[in-house]
C-alpha positions in Angstrom: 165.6 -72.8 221.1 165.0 -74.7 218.0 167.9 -75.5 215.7 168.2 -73.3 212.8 168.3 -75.4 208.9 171.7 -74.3 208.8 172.6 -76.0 212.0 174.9 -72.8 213.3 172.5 -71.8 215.8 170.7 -73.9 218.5 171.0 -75.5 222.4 173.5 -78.7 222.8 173.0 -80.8 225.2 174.7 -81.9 227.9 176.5 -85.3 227.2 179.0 -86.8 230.0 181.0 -90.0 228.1 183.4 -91.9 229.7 187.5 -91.8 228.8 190.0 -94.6 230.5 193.8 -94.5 230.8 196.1 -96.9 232.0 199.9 -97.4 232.4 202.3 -100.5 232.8 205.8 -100.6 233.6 207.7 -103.5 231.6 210.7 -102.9 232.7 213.0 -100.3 234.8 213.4 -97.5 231.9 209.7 -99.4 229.8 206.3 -98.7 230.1 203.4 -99.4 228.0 199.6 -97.2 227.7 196.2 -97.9 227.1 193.9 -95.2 226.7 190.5 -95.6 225.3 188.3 -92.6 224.3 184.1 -92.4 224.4 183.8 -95.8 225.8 180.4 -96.1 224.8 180.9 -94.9 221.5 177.9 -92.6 222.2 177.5 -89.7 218.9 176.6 -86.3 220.3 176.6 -82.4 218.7 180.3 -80.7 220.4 180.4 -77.7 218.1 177.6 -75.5 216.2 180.3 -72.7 214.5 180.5 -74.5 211.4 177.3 -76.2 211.5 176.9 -79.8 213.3 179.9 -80.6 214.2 179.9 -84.6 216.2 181.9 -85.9 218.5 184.8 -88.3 217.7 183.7 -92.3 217.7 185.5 -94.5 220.2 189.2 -94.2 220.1 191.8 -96.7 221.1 195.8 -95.5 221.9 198.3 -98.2 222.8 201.7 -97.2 222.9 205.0 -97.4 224.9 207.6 -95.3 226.6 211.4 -95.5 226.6 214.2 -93.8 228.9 217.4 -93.9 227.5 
């Protein structure tokens, strides 16, 4: 099925993309995160509702946990 001008109608493709998470403890109640989203930063069509709708670009989190 072609796409229609619009973009609302049309086949995606399939896409598989790569997502990493990691976790350190720093100490007894600390821990720090990595997680890194689309590793290869690869663009692709997700949605069609609303018209072309692209998936996020690569996405970096870093962050830490505390226990009190």
């Amino acid at each position: 099925v072609l796409a229609s001008p619009d973009g609302q109608r049309g086949l995606i493709d399939a896409y598989t993309y790569v997502n990493l998470t990691g976790s350190m403890r720093v100490t007894r109640a600390g821990r720090v995160f990595l997680s890194l989203k689309n590793v290869g930063d690869r663009t692709f069509i997700i949605d069609r509702v609303r018209g072309i709708l692209p998936s996020h670009p690569r996405l970096l989190h870093v962050g830490a946990t505390w226990r009190f």
